[in-house]
C-alpha positions in Angstrom: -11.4 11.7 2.0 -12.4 12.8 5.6 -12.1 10.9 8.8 -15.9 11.5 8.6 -16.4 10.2 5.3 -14.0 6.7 5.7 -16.4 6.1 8.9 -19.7 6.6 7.2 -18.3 4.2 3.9 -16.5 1.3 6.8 -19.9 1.8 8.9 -21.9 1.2 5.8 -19.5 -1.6 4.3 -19.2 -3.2 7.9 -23.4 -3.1 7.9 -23.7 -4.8 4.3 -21.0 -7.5 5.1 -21.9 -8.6 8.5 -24.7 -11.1 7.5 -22.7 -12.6 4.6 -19.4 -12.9 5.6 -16.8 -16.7 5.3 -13.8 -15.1 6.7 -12.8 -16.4 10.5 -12.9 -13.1 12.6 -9.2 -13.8 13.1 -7.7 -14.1 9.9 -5.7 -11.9 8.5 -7.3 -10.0 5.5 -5.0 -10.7 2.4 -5.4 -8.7 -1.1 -6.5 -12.6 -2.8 -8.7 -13.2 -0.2 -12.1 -12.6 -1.7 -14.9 -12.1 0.6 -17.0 -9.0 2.2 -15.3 -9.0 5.5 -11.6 -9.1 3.8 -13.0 -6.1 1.5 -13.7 -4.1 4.4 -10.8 -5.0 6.5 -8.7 -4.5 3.6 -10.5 -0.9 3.7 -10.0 -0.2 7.3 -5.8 -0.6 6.7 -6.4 1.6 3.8 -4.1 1.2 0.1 -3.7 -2.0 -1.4 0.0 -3.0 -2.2 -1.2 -2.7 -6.0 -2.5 0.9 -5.0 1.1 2.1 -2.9 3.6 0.2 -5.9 1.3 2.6 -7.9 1.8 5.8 -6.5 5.7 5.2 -4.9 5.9 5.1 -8.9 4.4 8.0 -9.3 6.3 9.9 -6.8 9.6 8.5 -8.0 8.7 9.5 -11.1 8.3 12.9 -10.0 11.8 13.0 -8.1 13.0 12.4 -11.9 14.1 9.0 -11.8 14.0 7.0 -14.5 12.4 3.7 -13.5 13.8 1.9 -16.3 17.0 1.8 -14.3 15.4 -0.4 -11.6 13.4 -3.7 -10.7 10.2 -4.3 -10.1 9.2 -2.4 -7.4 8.5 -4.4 -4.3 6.3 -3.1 -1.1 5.9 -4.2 2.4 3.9 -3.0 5.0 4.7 -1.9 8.3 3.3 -1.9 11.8 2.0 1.8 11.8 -0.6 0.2 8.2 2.5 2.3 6.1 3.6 0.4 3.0 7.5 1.0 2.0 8.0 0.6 -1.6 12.1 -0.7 -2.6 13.1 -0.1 -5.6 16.7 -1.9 -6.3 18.8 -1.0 -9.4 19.0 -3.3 -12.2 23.0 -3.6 -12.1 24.4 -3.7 -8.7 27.4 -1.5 -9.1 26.1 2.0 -8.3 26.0 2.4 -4.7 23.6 2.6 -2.7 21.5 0.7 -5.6 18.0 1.4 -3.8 15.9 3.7 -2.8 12.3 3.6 -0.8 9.3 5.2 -1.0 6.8 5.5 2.2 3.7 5.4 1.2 1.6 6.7 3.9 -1.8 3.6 3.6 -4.6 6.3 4.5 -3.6 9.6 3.2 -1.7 8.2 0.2 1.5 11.2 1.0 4.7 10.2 -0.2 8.0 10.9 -0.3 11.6 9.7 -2.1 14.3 8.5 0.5 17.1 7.5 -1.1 19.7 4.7 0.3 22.3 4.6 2.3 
């Protein structure tokens, strides 16, 4: 998607959620929260965590690791809007036992980075 394109579809989300919205202005959105401002707040920061667990999958899957080897995956995101998605090996013993995977929240790139 273009820069042009996510500010036509936040202009035109912004437009249809301004006269219906519950959300405080200065909540935080959160991925339960379910309301037409937290839907397009959630839009302007870009993935979900659902959508970046998703694809650091994908790309791990990609790197050839076999995901059977490891937890859940788990993803946080940062200050820059990036999420990280950890995934920690079931037993402990090989070392590091995690790797990451940077999910970039508005262009989706990703990459493998494996731990220390």
């Amino acid at each position: 998607m273009t820069f042009s394109q996510l500010s036509l579809r936040l202009f035109a989300a912004a437009a249809l959620a301004g006269c219906s919205s519950q959300t405080p202005t200065n909540a935080l959105p959160d991925d339960s929260v379910n309301s037409d401002r937290a839907t397009v707040e959630l839009a302007a920061l870009g993935l979900s965590r659902a959508e970046a667990i998703i694809i650091g999958k994908q790309t791990a899957t990609r790197a050839g690791i076999r995901l059977a080897d490891y937890k859940e995956p788990e993803a946080t995101r940062g200050m820059s809007n990036a999420w990280t998605v950890t995934f920690t090996h079931t037993d402990p013993r090989p070392v590091p036992g995690y790797f990451e995977v940077p999910v970039d929240s508005r262009t989706g790139a990703a990459r493998v980075v494996r731990g220390d």
